[in-house]
N, C-alpha and C positions, 0 to 999 in steps of 0.2 A: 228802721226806727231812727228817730233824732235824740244822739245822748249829748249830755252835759255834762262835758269834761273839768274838773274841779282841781286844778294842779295847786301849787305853794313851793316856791322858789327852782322850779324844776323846769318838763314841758311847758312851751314849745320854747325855751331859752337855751343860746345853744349850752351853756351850764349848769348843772342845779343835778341832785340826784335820782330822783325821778324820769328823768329824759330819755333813757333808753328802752327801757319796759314798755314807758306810756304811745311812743314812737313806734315800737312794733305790733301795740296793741290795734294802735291807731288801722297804721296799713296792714296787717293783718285782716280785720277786719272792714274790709271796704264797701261792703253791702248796705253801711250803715252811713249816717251823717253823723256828722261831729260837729259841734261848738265848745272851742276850747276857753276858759275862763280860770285865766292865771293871775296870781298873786307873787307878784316878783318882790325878794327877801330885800334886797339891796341895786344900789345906782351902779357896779359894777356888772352886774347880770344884768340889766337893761342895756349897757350900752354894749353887751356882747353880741346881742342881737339875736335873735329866731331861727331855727333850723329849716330848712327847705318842708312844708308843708305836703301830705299829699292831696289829691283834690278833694277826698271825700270829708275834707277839712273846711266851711262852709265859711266860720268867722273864727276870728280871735279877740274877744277882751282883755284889758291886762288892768291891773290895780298894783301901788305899792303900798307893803307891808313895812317899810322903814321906815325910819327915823328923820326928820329932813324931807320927807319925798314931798314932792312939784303938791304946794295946793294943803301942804299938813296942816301949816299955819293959816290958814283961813279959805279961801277956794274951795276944790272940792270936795274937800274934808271939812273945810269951818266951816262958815257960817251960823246964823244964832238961831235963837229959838224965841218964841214971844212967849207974854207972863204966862198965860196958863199952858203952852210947852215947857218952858220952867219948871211948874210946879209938876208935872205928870213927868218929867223928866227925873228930879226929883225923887218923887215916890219909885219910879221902876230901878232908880241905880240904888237908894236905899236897900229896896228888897233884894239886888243880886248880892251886894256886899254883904250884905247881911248870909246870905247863903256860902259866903263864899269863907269868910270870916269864921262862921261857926265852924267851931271843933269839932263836931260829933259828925264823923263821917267824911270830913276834907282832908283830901289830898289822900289818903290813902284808900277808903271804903267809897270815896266820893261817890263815889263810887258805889258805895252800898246800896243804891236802887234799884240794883240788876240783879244779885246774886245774894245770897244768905239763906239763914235756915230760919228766918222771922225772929219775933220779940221785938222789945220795945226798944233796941238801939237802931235796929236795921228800920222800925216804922219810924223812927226821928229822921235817918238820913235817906228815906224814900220821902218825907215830909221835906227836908231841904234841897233835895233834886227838883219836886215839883217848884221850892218857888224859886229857885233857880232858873228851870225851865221857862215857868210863866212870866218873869221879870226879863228875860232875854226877849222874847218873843212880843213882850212890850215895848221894848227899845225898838224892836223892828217897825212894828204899826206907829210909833212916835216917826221917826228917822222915814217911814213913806209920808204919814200926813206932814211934817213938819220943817221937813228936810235933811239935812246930815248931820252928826251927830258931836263930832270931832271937838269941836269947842268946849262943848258941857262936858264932854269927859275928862279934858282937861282945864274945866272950870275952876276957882279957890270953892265952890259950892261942892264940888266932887270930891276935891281933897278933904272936906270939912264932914261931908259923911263918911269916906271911908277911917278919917278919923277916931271919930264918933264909933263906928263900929266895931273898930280895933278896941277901944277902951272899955267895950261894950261887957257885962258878964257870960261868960261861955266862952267868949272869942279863943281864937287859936294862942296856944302859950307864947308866940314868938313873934305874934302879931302884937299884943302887947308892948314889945319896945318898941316899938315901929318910931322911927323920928321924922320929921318933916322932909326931910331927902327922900328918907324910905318911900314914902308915903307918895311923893310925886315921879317916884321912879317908879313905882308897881299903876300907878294913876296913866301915867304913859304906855306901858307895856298894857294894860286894857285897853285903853285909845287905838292901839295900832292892830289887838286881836282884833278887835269886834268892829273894824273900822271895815268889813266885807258889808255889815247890815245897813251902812249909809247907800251901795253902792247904788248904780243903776240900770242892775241884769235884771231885775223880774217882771220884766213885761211879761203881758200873755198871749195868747194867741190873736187875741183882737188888733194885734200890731200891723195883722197882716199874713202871705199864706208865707212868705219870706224874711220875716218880722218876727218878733217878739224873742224874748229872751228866757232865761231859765223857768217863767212860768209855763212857754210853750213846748220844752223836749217832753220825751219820754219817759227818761230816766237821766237822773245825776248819778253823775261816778266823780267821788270825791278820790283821788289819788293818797288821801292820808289824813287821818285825825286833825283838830282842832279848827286853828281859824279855814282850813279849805274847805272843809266839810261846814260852814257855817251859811253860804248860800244855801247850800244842799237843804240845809234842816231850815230856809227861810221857807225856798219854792216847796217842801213837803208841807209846811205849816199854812203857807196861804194858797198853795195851789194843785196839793193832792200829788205831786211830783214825787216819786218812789226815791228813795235812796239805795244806794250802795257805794259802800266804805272799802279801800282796799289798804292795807297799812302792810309794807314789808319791814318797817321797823316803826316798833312801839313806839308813834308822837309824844307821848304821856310822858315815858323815861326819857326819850331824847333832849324834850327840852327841861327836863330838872336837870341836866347832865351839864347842859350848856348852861343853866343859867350859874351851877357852880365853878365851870371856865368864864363866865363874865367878872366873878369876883364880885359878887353882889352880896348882899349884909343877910345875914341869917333872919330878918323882917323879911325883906322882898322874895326870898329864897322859895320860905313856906306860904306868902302870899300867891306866887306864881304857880307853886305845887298844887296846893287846893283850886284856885282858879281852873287851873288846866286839866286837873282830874275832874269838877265840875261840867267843865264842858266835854269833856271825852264821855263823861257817863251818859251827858245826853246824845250824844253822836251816836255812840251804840244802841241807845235805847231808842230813837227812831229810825237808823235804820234798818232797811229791807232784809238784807242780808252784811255778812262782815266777812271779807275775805283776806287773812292772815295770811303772810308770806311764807309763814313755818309752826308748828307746833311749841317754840320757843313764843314769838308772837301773840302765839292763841293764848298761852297761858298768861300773858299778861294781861289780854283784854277781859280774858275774862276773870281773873283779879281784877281791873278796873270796873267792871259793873258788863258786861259785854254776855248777853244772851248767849248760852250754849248751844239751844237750836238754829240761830243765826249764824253760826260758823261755821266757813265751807276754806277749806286751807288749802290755797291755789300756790304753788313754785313758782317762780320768776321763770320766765322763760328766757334762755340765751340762745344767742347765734352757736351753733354746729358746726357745721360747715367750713367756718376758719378754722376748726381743729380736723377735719374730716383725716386729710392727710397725714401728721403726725397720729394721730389716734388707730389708724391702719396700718403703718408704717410697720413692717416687721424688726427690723433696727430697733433695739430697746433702750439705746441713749448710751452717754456715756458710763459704763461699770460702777465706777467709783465717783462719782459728781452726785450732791449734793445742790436740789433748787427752790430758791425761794423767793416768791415773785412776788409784790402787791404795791399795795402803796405805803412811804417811808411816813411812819409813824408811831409815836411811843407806844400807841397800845397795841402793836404789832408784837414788841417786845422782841426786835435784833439784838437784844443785848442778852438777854437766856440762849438764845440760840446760838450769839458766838461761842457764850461759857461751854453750850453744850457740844458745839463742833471740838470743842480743842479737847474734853473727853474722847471725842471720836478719833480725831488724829491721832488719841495716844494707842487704841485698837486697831484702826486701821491708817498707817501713815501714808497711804495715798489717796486717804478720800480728798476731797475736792470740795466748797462752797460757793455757787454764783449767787448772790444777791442782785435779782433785778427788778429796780423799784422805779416807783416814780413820785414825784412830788407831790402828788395829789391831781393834778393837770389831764393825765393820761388816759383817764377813763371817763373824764366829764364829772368827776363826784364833785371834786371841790378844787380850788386855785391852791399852786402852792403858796407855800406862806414861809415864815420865817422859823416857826418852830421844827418845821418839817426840814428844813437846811441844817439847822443846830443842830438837832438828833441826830443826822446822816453824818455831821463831823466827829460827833461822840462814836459812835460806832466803828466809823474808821481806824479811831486813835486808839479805840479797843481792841479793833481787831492786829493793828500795830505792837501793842503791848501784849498780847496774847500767844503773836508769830513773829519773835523780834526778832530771831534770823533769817526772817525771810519777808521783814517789812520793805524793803526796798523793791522800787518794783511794783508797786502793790498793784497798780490797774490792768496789768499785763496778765492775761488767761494764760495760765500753762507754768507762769515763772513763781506763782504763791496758790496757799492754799485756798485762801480765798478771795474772790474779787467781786468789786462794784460797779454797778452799770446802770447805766440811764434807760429807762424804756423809751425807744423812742429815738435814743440817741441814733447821730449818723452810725458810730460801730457797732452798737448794741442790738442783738436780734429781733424779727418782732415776736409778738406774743406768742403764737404758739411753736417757735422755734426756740423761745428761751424754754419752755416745758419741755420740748424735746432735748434739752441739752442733758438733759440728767437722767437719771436710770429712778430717783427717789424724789419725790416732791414734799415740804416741809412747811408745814403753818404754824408760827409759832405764836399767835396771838394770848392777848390774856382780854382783851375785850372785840366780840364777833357779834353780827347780826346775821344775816346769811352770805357764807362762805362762798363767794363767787370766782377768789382766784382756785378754791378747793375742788371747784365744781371744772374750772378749766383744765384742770389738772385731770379729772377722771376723764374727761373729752379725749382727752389723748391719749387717755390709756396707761396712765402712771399711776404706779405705790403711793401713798401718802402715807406720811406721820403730822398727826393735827394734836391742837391742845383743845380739852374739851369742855368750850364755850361754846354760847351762842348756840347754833344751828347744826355744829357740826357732829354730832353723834346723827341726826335726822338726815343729813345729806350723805354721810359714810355710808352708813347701814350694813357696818361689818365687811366692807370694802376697802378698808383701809386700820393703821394702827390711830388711836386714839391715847393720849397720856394728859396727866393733870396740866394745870398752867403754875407757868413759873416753876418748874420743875429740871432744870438742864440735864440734872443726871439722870431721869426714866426719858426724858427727849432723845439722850446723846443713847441708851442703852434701844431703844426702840428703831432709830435707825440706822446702828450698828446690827442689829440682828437682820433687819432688809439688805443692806449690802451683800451679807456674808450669805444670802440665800436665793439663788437668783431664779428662780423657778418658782419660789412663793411672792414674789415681786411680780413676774409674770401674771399668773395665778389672780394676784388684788386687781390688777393695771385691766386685764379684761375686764373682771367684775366688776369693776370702777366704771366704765366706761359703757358698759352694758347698761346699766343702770342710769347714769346719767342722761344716756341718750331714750330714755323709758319715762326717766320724771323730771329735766328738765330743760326741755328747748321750750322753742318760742312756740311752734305746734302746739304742743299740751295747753300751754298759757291760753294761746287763742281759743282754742277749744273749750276751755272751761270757761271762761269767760261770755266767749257766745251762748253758751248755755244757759248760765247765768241770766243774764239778761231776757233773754225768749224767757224763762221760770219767772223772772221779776215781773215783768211784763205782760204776761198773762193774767196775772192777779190782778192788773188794773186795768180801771175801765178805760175806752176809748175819749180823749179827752179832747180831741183837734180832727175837723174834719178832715179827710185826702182830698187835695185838687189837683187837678191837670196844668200843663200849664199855662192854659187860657183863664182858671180860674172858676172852670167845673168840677161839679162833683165825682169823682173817682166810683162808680159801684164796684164795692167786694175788692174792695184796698185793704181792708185789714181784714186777715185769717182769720179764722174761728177763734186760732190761742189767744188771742187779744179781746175776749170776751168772758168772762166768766159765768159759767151758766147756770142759770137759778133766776135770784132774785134780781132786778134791774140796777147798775150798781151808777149810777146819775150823779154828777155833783150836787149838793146841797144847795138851796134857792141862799139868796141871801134874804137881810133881815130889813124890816120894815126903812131902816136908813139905806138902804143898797148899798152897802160898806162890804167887801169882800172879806175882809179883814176881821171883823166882827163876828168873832168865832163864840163858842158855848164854854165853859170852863173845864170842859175836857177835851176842848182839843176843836172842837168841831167846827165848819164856817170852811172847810177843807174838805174834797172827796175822799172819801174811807175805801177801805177794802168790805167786802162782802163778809170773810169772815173776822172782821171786827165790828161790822155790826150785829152777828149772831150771836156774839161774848159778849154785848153789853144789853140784856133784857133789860135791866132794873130802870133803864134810862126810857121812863115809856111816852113821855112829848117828842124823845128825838127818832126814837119808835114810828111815831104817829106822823112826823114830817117825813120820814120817808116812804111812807105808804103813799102818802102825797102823791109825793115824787113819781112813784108807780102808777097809781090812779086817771095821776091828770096830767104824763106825759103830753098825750098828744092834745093837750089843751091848754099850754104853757104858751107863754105871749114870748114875744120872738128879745124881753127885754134884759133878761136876765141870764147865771149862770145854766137853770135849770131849764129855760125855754130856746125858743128858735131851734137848733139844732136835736133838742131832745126827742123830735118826733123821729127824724131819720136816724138816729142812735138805736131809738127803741129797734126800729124796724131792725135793722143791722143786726142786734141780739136776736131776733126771732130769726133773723136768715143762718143765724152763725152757729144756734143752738138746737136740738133735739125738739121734736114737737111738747114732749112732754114738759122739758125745762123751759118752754117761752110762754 
């Protein structure tokens, strides 16, 4: 099948956090075609350039999502609109703001369209999802007929309604101060979200059998929430294209997180909160499926409005195999050594962990602590930066005043208790020999998503002691000691009692690593995911014919699963303008699934045009979505299904 890969500051760059999963996804799964379509965060990550592709990688798109990027200010992104785009321009940003702005149900329940137990607060905030939804999905039919979008959103017309709606009653408590800065910094930051719906991926099949763009795959796999998954939910909306969401960390919370390290004014703060919980809720709610990287994940999406039957919780897969050896290794490290590996960053929280070693020195005077970290650079998450240098000198100087007769010296293994090292460095071990340096392995964070140096650690076959955030009670599973966060003395007392017990260290280090190699390599990942898809995939109908490649028809190209058997599941004709676009007010003007049209009886004209459909397949004029190909469709369901279902 041909997917539509959906990245945001990640794959196929060789930087961004996404890179390595979607990488293994990729060739893991080679049976498949890919079209990659990336959203690069920043002019740094473009000129880093692209990781070596493998072939079943077909094209690459890219767009930027920054600030400044080639074409913001007028080009690919401006250009205007005429009076009566104006004015439809207009009305659809009115109505998002207006969704976006109201209290009841932004930013936190935005959510409230997915999940609740009813009443009339949850029908208000299922009433501002839809017109949310329906004013997004106007911007997109504006932004095809009329061109890009960029200018009007940062029009004085735009600022002048979001204005307006700020002051409006209801509006958000905080939206209310809003000042004129506010108001064009949040005016921006929607410019560059929604600035995927200008772009120019949704051709469809008629481009060609080598041609067309996200209206011609299969399936979209958006790599993560918000603007990436906004293609996804274009090609679903105007061309019946399946979605599926994969998020290993909550988009929603990540970017409230960051826009509180932008230092942005408590206007734009809960302006971006409600925005970004709006569009997450519609994310979840059309997609196919929603695959959370952990059960910490799940429970936010579905706090955020995120369908419980749509949730299938897939593990990142990692490489093996670089641990194979140490993780076999009968050698159990060093006794008394003390490791703690990741990346140098406050919310790792080195600085609990020294308080807590120097408890431990006072039990055990020979244990030992390696810190080996890296700037951020060493694993492709993110570049180092300056904050990450400053915290690694504060630590130092801690750990200096902490061991002052034995500060001198400090970088040298063997002459102090604890030392610093560069991952990566010329002296510094690689990854899975600094895990084998120690007998005990040590995560001392106070903010986790999923624990991936924790997971490295069980590969080899080591004790952990973790602080319990994020993901890490779900990846342990009683394989390891767990203590609160921010806590040095239950830190320093938990692996003081692994030291002093080396046969119950043994003991976790198998089990650790038994388990790890059960739920998370790269295997399982692909696995599920392939299944995934073939499950997605089935559900819909055949949308694109198979050709050879002279440009024949293919007989018995697609399986039986690629058919759904029963009723004829056809794209919808369009409407007397031939506007593809030109959908019904719930939705329709798009191919459905089979059983979404068994759940909506009451709808009996849209009833009635699909029988149509059925009726007068093979007497469909060759000019339309529903003709020309629809008769060898038909056929193909009757070959693909039971006598009795065709």
């Amino acid at each position: 099948m041909r997917i539509g890969l959906l990245t945001e500051g990640g794959y196929p760059y060789v930087s961004g956090e996404a890179r390595l999963w979607c990488d293994r996804l990729v060739r893991g799964l080679e049976q498949h075609e890919f079209d990659i379509y990336a959203l690069s965060r920043s002019q740094r990550q473009e000129d880093a350039g692209w990781l070596e592709l493998p072939p079943q990688v077909s094209r690459v798109r890219t767009a930027p999502l920054w600030a400044g990027a080639a074409g913001d200010e007028g080009g690919a992104h401006g250009g205007g609109l005429g009076r009566r785009g104006r004015r439809r321009f207009a009305s659809l940003y009115r109505e998002l703001v207006a969704a976006v702005v109201c209290g009841a149900g932004a930013g936190t329940g935005a959510a409230g369209a997915g999940a609740g137990s009813g009443g009339g607060a949850e029908t208000g905030a299922g009433d501002e999802a839809d017109r949310f939804a329906n004013a997004l999905y106007g911007l997109a039919e504006l932004a095809r007929d009329e061109g890009p979008l960029g200018t009007a959103l940062r029009s004085e017309a735009a600022v002048r309604i979001l204005e307006r709606a700020c002051r409006a009653p209801g509006a958000l408590r905080a939206a209310r101060d809003a000042r004129v800065s506010d108001l064009l910094a949040f005016a921006g930051y929607v410019e560059r979200a929604l600035r995927p719906l200008s772009l120019d991926w949704y051709e469809d099949a008629s481009a060609g059998p080598d041609g067309g763009g996200l209206g011609s795959v299969d399936l979209c796999h958006a790599t993560s929430g918000g603007p990436a998954a906004l293609p996804g939910l274009v090609a679903k909306r105007f061309f019946g294209v399946p979605l599926l969401v994969t998020e290993y960390g909550v988009q929603l919370r990540a970017r409230y997180i960051a826009a509180g390290d932008a230092e942005l004014s408590a206007p734009v703060r809960a302006l971006l909160a409600a925005f970004h919980g709006r569009l997450a809720a519609e994310v979840y709610r059309q997609a196919a499926v929603i695959t959370p990287g952990n059960a910490h994940a799940r429970r936010w999406q579905e706090r955020c409005g995120a369908d419980r039957a749509k949730l299938r919780t897939v593990h990142p897969g990692m490489e093996a195999s670089r641990f194979a050896e140490i993780g076999e290794r009968e050698e159990p490290g060093e006794p008394d050594t003390l490791v703690w590996v990741g990346r140098v960053d406050p919310s790792k929280d080195l600085i609990s962990l020294l308080h807590a070693f120097a408890e431990i020195r006072k039990e055990e005077p020979k244990a030992r602590l390696r810190i080996v970290g890296a700037l951020g650079s060493a694993r492709g998450e993110r570049p180092g930066d300056h904050e990450a240098e400053t915290y690694l000198g504060h630590c130092k100087a801690l750990a200096a005043q902490l061991f002052p007769d034995e500060a001198e010296g400090m970088h040298a293994i063997g002459e102090n208790p604890v030392s610093f090292e560069e991952l990566g460095g010329p002296e510094a071990p690689d990854l899975a020999n600094a895990y084998g340096a120690g007998s005990v392995v040590v995560l001392s964070s106070v903010v986790e998503g999923f624990p991936i140096s924790l997971v490295e650690a069980m590969f080899c076959g080591r004790a952990t002691v973790s602080t319990d955030v994020g993901a890490v009670v779900e990846v342990i599973g009683g394989t390891g000691l767990v203590v609160p966060p921010r806590n040095p003395r239950a830190l320093a007392e938990a692996c003081v009692a692994l030291l002093r017990d080396p046969e119950r260290r043994e003991r976790l280090g198998a089990a650790a690593r038994a388990r790890a190699l059960e739920l998370f390599t790269v295997e399982q990942n692909v696995a599920a995911f392939r299944g995934i898809y073939l499950e997605i995939v089935s559900h819909c109908p055949v949308r694109r014919e198979a050709v050879d490649d002279a440009g024949e028809p293919l007989p018995f190209a697609h399986p039986p699963e690629a058919h759904v058997p029963g009723r004829w599941t056809a794209s919808a004709t369009t409407g007397p303008g031939g506007s593809w676009l030109a959908g019904r007010s719930t939705g329709a003007g798009a191919p459905s699934w089979a059983a979404d049209w068994a759940s909506d009886p009451t709808d009996a004209a849209d009833t009635a045009d699909r029988a149509d459909v059925v009726g007068l397949a093979g007497e469909a004029s060759d000019g339309g979505p529903g003709g020309g190909g629809a008769r060898e469709q038909l056929a193909g369901v009757t070959q693909g299904c039971g006598e009795g279902d065709a």
